[in-house]
N, C-alpha and C positions, 0 to 999 in steps of 0.2 A: 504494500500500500504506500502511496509516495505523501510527502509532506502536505502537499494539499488536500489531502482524500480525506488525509485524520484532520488538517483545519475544516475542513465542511462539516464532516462528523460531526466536530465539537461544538461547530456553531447548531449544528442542526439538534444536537442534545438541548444543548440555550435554548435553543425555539419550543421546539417538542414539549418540554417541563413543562414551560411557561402554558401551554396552548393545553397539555393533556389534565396540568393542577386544575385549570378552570371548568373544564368537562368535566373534573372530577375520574378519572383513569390516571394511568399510570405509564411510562416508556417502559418495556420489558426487554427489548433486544433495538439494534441499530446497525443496517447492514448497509456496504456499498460494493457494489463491483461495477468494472468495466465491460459493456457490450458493445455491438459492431455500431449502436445508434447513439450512443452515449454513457454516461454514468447512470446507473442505474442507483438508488436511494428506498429503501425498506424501513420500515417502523413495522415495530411488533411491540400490538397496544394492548393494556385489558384493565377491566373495571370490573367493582362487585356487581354479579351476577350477570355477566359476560357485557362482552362486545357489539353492536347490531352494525349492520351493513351503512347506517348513516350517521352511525360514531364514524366510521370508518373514513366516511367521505366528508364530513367537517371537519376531522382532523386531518385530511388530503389537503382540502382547501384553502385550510389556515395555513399550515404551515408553508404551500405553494405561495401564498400573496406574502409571505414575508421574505418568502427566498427573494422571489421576482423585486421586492425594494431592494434588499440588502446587495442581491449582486445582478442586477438587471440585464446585463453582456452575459451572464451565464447560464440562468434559467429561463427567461423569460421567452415565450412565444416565438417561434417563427416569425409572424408575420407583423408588422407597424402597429396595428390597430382589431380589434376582435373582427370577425366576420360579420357580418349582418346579418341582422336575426329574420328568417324567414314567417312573411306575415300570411302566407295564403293558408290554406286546407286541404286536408288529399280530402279526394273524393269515396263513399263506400263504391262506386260503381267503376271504376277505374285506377290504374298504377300512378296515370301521372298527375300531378299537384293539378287543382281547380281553385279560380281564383275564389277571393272573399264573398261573402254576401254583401253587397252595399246596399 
């Protein structure tokens, strides 16, 4: 593991505490390794009488909007700006999208 992997770790421990004491959970494990798309980043979380799937994804969340301030050039998005949020409706009679009801 190279000297930056353990500085991210450590920040991301920072983070994680702060973010898991407020939900009331705990950090149980903190992993990173390299893949062919980038670093990959693990949290292994739990609380009294377990964990749900949207514990799961507000502590995604949180801890994502804080990377993305602290080092903006390393995690943050692709792309300049969010995509646009798509305002139509599929249709039940067909695949492709029909416009709104005006």
């Amino acid at each position: 593991m190279t000297p930056d992997m353990i500085a991210i770790l450590d920040k991301v421990r920072g983070m994680a505490g702060q973010v898991l004491e407020y939900a009331g959970m705990q950090l149980v494990h903190l992993e990173m390794h390299r893949e062919s798309r980038g670093l990959i980043l693990r949290l292994y979380i739990d609380k009294d009488g377990g964990v749900t799937l949207d514990d799961c994804a507000h502590v995604s969340r949180q801890i994502s909007a804080q990377l993305d301030m602290e080092t903006p050039s390393r995690t943050a998005t692709p792309w300049k700006s969010p995509p646009p949020a798509w305002t139509g409706r599929w249709s039940r009679t067909s695949i492709s999208p029909s416009s709104p009801a005006g």
